[in-house]
Backbone as CSV, one residue per row, in Angstrom:
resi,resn,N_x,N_y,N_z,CA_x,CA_y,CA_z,C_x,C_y,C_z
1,UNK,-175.052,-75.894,66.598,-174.870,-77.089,65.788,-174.692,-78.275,66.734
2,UNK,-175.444,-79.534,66.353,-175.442,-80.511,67.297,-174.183,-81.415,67.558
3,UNK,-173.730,-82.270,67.921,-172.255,-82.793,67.814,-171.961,-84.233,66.595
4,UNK,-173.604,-84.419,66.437,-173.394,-85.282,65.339,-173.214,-84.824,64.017
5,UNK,-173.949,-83.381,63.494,-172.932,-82.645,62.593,-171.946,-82.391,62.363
6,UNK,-171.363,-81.701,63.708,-170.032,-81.639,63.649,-169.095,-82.998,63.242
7,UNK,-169.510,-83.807,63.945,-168.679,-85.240,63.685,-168.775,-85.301,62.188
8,UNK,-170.106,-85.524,61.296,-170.840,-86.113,60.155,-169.565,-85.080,59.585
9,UNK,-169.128,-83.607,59.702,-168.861,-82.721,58.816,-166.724,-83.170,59.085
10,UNK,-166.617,-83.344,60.043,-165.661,-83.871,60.411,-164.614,-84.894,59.383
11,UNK,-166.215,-85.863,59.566,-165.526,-87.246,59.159,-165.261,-87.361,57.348
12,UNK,-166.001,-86.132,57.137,-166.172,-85.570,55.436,-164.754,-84.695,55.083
13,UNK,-164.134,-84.398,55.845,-163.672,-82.851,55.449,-162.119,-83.664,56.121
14,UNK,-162.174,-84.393,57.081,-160.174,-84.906,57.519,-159.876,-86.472,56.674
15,UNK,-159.269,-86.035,55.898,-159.304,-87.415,55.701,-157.540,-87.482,55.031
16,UNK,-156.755,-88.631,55.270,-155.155,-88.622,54.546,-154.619,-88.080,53.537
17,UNK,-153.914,-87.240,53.404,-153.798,-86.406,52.030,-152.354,-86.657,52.073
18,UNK,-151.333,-86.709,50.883,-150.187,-86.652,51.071,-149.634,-85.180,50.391
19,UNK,-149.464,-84.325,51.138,-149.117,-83.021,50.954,-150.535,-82.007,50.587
20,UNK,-149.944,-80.826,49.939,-151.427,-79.964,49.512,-152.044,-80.807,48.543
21,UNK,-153.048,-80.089,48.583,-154.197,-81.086,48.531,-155.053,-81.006,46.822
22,UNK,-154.731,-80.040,46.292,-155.076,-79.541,45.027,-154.159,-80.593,44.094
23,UNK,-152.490,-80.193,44.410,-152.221,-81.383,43.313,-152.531,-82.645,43.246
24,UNK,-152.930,-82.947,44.567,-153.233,-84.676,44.885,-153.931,-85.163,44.285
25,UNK,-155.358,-84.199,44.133,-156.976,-84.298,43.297,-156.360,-84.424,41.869
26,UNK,-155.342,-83.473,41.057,-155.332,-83.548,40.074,-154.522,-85.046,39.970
27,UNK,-153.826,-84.886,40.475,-152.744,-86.674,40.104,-154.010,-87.584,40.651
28,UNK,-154.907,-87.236,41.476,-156.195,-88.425,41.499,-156.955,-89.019,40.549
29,UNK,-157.634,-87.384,40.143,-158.285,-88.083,38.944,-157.828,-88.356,37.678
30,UNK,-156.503,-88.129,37.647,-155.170,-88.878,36.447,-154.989,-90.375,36.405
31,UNK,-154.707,-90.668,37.505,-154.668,-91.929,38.104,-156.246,-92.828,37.821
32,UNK,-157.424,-92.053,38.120,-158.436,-92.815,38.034,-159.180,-92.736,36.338
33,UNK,-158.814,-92.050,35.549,-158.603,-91.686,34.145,-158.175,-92.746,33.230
34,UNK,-156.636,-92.959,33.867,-155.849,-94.469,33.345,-156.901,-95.545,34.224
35,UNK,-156.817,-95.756,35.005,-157.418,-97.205,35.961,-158.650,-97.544,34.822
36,UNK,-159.543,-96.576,34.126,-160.786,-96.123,33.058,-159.923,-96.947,32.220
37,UNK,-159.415,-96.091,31.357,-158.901,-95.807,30.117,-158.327,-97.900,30.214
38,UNK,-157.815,-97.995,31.302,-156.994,-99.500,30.906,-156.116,-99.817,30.559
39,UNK,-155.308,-98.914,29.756,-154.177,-98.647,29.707,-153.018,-97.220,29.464
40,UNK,-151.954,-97.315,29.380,-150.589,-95.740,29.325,-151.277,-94.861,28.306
41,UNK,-152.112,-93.995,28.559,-152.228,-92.737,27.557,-151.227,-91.948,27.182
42,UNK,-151.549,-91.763,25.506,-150.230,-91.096,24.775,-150.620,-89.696,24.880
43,UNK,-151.766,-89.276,25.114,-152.058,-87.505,25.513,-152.717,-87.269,26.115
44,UNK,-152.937,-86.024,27.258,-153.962,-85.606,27.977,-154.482,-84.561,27.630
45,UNK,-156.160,-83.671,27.863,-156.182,-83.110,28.271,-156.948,-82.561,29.529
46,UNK,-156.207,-81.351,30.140,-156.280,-81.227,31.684,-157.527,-80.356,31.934
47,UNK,-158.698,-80.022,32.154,-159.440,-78.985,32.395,-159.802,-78.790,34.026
48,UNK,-159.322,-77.463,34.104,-159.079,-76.733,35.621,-159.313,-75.500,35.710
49,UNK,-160.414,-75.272,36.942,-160.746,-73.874,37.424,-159.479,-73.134,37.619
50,UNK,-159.908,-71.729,37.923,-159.170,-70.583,37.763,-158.406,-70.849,39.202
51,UNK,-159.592,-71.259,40.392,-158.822,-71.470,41.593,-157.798,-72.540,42.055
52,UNK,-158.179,-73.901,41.142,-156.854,-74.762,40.884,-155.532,-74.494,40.021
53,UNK,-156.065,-73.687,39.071,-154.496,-73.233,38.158,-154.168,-72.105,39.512
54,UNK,-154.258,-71.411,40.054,-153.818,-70.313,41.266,-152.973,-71.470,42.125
55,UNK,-153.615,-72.386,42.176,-153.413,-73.468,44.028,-151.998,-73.886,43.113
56,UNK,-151.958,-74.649,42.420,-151.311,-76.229,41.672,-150.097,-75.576,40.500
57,UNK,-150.202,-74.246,40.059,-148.773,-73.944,39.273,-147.837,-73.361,40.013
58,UNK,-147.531,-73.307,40.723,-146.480,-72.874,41.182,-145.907,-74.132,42.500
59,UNK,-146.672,-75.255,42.770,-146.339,-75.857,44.489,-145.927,-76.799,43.649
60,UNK,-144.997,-77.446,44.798,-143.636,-78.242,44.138,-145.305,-79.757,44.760
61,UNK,-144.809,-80.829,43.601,-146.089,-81.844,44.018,-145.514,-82.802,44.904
62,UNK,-146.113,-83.408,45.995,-145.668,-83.878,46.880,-145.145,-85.399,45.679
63,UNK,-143.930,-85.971,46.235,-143.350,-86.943,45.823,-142.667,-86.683,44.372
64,UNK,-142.893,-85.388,43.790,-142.519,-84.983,42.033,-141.358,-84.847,42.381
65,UNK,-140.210,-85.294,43.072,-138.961,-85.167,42.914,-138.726,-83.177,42.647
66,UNK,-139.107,-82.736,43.016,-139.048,-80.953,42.873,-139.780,-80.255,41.992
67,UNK,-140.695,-81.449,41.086,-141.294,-80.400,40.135,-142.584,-79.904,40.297
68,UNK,-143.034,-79.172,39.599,-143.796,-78.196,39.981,-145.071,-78.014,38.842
69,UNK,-145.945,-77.683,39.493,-147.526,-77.633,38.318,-148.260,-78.587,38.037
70,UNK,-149.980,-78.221,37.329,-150.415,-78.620,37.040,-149.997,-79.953,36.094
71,UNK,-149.367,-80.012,35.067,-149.012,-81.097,34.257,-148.145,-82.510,34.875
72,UNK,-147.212,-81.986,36.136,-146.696,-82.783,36.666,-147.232,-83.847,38.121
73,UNK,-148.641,-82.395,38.452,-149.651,-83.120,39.045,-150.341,-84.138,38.272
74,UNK,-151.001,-83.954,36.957,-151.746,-84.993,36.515,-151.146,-86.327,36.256
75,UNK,-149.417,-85.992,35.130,-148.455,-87.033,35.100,-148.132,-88.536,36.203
76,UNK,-147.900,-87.381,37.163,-147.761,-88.399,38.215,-148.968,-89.203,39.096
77,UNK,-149.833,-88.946,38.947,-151.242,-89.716,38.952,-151.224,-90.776,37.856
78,UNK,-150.952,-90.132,36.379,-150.776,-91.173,35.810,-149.921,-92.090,35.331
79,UNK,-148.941,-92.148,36.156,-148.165,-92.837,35.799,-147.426,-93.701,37.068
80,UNK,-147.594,-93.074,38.119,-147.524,-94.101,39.072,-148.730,-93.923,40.191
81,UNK,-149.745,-93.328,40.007,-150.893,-93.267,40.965,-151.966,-94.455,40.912
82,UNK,-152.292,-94.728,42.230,-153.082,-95.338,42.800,-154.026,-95.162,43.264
83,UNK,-155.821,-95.045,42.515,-156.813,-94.622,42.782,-157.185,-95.070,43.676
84,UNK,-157.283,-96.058,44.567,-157.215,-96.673,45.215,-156.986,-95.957,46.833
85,UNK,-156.109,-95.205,46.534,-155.800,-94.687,47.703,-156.171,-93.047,47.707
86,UNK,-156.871,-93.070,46.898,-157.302,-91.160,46.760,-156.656,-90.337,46.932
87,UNK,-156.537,-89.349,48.354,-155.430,-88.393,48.295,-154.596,-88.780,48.343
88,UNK,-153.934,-90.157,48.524,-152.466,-90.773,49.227,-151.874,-91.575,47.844
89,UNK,-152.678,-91.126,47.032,-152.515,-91.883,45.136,-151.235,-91.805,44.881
90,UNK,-150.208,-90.919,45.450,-148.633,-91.179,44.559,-147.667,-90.906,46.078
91,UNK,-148.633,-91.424,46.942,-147.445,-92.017,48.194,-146.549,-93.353,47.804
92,UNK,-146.688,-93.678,47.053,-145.277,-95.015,46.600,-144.658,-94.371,44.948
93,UNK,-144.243,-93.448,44.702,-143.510,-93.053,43.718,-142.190,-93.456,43.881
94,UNK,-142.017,-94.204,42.929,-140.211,-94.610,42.722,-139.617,-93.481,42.159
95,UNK,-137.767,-93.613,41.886,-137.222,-92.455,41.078,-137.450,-93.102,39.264
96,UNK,-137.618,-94.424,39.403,-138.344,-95.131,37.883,-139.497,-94.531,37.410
97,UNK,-140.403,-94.044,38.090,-141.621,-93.165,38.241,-141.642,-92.239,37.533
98,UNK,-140.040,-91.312,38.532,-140.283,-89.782,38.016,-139.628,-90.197,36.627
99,UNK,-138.584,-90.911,36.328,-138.067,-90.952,35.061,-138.991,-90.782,34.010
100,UNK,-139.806,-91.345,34.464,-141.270,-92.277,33.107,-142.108,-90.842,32.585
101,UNK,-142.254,-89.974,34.574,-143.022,-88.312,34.294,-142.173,-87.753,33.436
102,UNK,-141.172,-87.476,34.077,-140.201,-86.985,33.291,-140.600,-86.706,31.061
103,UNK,-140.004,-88.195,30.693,-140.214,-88.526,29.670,-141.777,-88.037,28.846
104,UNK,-142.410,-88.438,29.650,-144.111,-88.301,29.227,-144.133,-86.742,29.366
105,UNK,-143.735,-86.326,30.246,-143.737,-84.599,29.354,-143.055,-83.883,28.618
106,UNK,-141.935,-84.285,28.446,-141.283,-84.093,27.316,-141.743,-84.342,25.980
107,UNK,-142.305,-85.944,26.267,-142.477,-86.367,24.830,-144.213,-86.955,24.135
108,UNK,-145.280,-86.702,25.365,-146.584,-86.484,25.033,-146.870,-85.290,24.774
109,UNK,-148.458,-85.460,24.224,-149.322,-84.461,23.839,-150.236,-84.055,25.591
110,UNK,-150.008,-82.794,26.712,-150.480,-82.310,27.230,-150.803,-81.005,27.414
111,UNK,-151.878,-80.943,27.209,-152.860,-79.506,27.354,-153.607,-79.285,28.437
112,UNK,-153.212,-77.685,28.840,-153.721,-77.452,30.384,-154.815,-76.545,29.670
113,UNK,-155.770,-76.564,30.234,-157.202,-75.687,29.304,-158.167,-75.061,30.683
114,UNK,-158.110,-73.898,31.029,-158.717,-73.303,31.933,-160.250,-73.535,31.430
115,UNK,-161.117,-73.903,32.633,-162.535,-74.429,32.402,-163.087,-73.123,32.996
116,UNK,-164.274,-72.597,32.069,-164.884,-71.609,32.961,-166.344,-71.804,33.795
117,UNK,-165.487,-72.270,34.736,-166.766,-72.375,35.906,-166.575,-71.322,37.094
118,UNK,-167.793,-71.299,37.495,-167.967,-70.935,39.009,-167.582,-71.988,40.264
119,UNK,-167.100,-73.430,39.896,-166.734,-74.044,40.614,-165.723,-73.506,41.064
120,UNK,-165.158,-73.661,42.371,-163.575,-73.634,42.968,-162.741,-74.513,42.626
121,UNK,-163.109,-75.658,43.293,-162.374,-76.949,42.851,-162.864,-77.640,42.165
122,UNK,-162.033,-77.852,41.033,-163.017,-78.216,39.943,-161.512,-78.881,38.700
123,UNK,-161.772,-80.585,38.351,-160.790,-80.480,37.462,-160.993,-81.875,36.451
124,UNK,-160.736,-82.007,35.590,-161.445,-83.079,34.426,-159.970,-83.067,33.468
125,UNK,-159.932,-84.470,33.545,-159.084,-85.003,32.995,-159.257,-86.163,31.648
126,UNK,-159.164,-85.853,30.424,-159.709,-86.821,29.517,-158.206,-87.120,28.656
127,UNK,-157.893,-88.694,29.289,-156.316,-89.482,28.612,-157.344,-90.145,27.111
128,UNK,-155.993,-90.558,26.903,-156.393,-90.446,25.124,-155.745,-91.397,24.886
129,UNK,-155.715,-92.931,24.126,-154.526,-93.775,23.615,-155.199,-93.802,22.486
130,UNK,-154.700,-93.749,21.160,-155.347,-93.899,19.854,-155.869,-93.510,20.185
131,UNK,-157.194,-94.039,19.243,-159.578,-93.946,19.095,-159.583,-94.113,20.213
132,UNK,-159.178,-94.424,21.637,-159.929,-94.759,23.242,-159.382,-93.186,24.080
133,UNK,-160.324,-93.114,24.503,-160.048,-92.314,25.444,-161.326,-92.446,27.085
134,UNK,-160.925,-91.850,28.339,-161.356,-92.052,29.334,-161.762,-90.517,30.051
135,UNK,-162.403,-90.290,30.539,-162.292,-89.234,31.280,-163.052,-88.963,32.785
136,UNK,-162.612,-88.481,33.763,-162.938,-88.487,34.843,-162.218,-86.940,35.645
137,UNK,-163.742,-86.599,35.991,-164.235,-85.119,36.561,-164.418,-85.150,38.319
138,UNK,-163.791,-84.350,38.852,-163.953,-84.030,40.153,-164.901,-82.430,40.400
139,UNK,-165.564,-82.195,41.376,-166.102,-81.007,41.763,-166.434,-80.713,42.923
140,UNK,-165.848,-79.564,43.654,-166.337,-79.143,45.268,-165.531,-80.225,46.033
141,UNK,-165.603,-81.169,45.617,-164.484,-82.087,46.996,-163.036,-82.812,46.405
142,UNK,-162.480,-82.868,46.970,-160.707,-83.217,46.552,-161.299,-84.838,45.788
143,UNK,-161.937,-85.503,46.512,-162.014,-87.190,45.870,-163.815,-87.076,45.344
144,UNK,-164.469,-86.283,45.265,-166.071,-86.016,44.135,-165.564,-86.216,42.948
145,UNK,-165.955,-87.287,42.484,-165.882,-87.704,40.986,-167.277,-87.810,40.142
146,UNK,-167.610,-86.586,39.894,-168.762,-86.676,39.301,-169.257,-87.698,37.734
C-alpha cells in the first residue's frame, strides 16, 4: 500500500471523538435531527443495528453524568448537542443539560426499535414535535449521514 493511502485512510478513520464512539454517533445524529427538525422534539424514535444496541446499552455516555444507553445517547445529542462539532457534539454539557435529559426521559415518548440490517453501524433517528417531524440516518461511518 502506497503512503498516500495510508495517509487518505488515516485522515478518514482519526478524527476527535469525545469518549466511545458509538454513543457519540447516536447523540450526533440526535443533535443533527433537532438542528432539522428546528425545534425541542416531544418524541423520538431511535432505529439501531444489532451491533450498536451490543456497543451503546450498557457504556456509561461520555458527559451523561453516569448514565447509561442508547436513549440517553440520543437525549443528550438532543438536548444539548452540537452538530457542528460531530463526535465532540456534547463536549459542553452543563448539569442544566443533564437536568433537561433527565426530565425528557422520564416524561417523553422514546422508542428504541432494532433495525434489521446487515449494516454494523448503523442508526436513524426520526424527532417528532406535533405534525413536524425530522429525521437523520448514519451508516458505516460514526459522522455518514446518509
Amino acid at each position: 500500500m502506497d503512503t498516500k493511502k495510508v495517509i487518505k485512510i488515516l485522515n478518514e478513520e482519526i478524527v476527535p471523538a469525545e469518549g466511545c464512539t458509538e454513543p457519540i454517533a447516536i447523540a450526533y445524529v440526535g443533535a443533527k435531527a433537532v438542528e432539522i427538525l428546528g425545534k425541542q422534539p416531544t418524541k423520538l424514535d431511535i432505529y439501531v443495528s444489532g451491533n450498536m444496541i451490543k456497543n451503546v446499552k450498557s457504556v456509561n455516555v461520555p458527559n451523561g453524568g453516569g448514565m447509561v444507553g442508547i436513549e440517553v445517547s440520543a437525549v443528550l445529542g438532543v438536548i444539548a448537542g452540537d452538530a457542528n462539532k460531530e463526535l465532540m457534539v456534547i463536549s459542553n454539557v452543563t448539569p442544566t443539560d443533564l437536568e433537561k435529559v433527565r426530565a425528557f426521559i422520564e416524561n417523553k415518548e422514546i422508542n428504541v426499535i432494532h433495525e434489521d440490517t446487515d449494516v454494523k453501524l448503523y442508526a436513524r433517528i426520526v424527532v417528532y414535535n406535533g405534525e413536524e417531524s425530522a429525521s437523520v440516518e448514519i451508516k458505516h461511518l460514526h459522522t455518514n449521514i446518509t
